[in-house]
C-alpha positions as CSV (number, residue, x, y, z in Angstrom):
1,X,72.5,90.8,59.3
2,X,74.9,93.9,60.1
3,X,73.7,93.7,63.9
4,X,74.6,90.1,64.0
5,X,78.6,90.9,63.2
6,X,78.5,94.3,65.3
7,X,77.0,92.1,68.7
8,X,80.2,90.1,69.0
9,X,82.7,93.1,68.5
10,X,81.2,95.0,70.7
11,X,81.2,92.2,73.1
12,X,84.6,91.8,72.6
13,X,85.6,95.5,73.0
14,X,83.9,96.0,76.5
15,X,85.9,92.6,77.8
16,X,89.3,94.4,76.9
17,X,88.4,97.5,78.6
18,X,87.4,95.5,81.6
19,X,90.3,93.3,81.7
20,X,92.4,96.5,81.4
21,X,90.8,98.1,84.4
22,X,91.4,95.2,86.5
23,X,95.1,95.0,86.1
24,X,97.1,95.9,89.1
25,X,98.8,99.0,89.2
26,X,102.4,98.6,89.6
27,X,103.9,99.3,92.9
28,X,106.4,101.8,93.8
29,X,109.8,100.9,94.9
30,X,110.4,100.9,98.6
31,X,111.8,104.3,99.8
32,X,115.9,103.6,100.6
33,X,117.0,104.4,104.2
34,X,117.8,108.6,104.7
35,X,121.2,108.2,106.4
36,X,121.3,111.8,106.7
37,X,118.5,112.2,108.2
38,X,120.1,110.5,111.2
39,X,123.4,112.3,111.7
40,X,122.9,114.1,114.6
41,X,122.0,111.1,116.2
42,X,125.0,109.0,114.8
43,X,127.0,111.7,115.8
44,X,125.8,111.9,119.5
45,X,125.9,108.2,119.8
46,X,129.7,108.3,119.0
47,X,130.5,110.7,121.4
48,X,128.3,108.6,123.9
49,X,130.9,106.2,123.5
50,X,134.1,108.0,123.1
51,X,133.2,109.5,126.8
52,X,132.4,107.1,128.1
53,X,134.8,105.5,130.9
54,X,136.2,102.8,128.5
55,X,139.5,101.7,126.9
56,X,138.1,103.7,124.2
57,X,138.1,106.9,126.0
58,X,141.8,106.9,127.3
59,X,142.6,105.9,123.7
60,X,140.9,109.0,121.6
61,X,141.0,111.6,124.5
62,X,144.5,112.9,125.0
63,X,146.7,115.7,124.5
64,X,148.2,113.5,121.4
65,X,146.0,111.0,120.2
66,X,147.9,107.9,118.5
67,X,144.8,106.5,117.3
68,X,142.4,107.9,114.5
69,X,138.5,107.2,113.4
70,X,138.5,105.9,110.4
71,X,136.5,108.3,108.0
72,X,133.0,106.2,107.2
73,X,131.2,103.2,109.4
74,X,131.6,99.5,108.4
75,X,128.1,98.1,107.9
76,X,126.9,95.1,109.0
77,X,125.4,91.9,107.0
78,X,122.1,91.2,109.1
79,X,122.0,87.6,109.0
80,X,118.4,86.3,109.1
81,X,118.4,82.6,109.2
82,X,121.3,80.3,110.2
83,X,122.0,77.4,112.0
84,X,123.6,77.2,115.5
85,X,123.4,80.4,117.6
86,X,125.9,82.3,115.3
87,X,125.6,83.6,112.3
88,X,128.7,82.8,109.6
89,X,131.1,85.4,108.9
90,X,131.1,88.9,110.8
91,X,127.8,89.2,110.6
92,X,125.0,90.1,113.2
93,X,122.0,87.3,113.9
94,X,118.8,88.9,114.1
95,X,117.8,87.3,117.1
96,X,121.4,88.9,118.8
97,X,119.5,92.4,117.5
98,X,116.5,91.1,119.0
99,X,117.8,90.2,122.1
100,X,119.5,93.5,122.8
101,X,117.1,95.7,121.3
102,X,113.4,94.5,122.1
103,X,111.2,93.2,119.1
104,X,108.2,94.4,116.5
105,X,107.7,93.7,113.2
106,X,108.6,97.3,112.4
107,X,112.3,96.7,113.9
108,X,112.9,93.5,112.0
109,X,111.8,95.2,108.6
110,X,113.6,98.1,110.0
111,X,117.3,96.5,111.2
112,X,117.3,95.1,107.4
113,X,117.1,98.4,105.2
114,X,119.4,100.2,107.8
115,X,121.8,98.3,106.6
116,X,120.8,96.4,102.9
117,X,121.6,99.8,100.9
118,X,125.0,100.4,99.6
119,X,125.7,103.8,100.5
120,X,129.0,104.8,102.0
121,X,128.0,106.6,105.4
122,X,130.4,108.7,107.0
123,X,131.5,109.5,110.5
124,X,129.2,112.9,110.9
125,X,130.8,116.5,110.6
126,X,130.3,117.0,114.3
127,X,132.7,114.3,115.2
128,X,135.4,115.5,112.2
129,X,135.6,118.8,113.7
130,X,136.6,117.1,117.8
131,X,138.3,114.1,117.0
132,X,141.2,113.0,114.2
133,X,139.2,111.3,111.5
134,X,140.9,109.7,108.7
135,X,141.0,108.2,105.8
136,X,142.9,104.7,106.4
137,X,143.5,104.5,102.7
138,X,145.2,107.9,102.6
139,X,147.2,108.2,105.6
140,X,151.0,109.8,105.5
141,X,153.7,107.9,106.1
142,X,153.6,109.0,109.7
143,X,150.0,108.7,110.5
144,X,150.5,105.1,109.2
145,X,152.0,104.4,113.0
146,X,148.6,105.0,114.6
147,X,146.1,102.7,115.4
148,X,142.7,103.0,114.4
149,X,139.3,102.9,115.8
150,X,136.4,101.6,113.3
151,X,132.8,102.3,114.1
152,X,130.2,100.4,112.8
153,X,126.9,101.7,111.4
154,X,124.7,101.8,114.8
155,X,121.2,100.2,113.9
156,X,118.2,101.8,115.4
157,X,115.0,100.8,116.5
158,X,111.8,101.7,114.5
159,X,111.1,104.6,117.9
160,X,114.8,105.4,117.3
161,X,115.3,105.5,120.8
162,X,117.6,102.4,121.5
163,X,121.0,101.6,119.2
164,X,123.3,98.7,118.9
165,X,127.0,99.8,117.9
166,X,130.3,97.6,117.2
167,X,133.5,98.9,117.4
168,X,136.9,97.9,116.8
169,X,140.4,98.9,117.9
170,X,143.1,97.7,114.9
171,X,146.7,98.0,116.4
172,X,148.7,95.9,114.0
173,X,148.0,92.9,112.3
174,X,147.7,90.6,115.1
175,X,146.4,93.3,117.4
176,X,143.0,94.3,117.8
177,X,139.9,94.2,120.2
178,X,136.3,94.7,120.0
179,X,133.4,95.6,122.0
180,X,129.6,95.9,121.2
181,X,127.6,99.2,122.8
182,X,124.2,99.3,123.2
183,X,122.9,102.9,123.6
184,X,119.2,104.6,124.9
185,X,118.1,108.1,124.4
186,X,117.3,108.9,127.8
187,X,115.9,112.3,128.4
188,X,116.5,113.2,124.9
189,X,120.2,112.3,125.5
190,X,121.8,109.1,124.3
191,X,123.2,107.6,126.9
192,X,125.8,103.7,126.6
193,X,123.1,101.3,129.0
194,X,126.0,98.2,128.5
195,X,128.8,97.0,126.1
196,X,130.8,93.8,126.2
197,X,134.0,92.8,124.2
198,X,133.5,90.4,121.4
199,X,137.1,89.6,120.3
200,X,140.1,90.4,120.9
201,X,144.0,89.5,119.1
């Protein structure tokens, strides 16, 4: 009679550890983007630009500069899907990335967490030390006459060998341009390939 109760518990106790084996395990957040881990880079695709033979250039390059780098990059939104060839907004359209950049999976998945995490990123030591950086929320009264220049986050590809980069020139409140870079690392040397304006006030 005893063996007849014991059957069914035991039955019972070898289903839970089953169905306890075949749970999933739960998976490990996704790894947020190492920013630092790029500075050198950021930092020799600035001064890419600021040499090169550009508005930019006679700007920032002078015995007196009258225009500053703002202290950290703007970043981007990374619109995905939209209608009409635009995104809304200031944003970047994927397929704009796309287009300038080449395509793989790996760049799509990577253009997205360059620029979905929160962090402030700043404008890299090496750039601090040769140029006037600033911070546009803590200017003297004086410095408050300059203009600015505002770099935005450059995205990479997955190879880290190509980079788009937008840039803009604030000179008053209904003053301004803006251009778009788009960088390669030639020879182990990041070199600007082409840049267009993209507004202007």
């Amino acid at each position: 009679m005893k063996v007849y109760f014991l059957a069914p518990f035991l039955f019972l106790l070898v289903a839970c550890r089953n169905t306890a084996k075949e749970k999933p395990k739960a998976k490990t957040p996704e790894k947020t983007f190492n920013y630092s881990a790029f500075e050198k880079d950021y930092a020799e695709i600035l001064e890419a630009i600021l040499t090169h033979d550009t508005y930019i250039n006679r700007l920032i390059i002078t015995e007196k500069p009258e225009t500053y780098i703002e202290n950290k990059f703007t970043k981007d939104l990374i619109h995905t899907s939209y209608k009409g060839d635009y995104p809304p907004g200031d944003a970047i359209g994927i397929r704009e990335l796309f287009s300038h950049l080449g395509y793989n999976v790996q760049d799509s998945i990577g253009f997205l967490n360059q620029t979905r995490a929160r962090d402030t990123v700043h404008i890299p030591q090496a750039i601090v030390h040769k140029y006037m950086v600033k911070d546009g929320n803590r200017l003297t009264m004086e410095e408050r006459f300059l203009t600015k220049l505002i770099f935005h986050l450059p995205i990479l590809t997955h190879d880290g060998q190509k980079a788009f980069v937008s840039v803009d020139h604030i000179c008053g409140g209904l003053c301004g341009q803006g251009w778009y870079f788009i960088l390669e690392k030639i020879k182990g040397k990041w070199k600007v390939v082409k840049y267009e304006d993209t507004w202007i006030a």
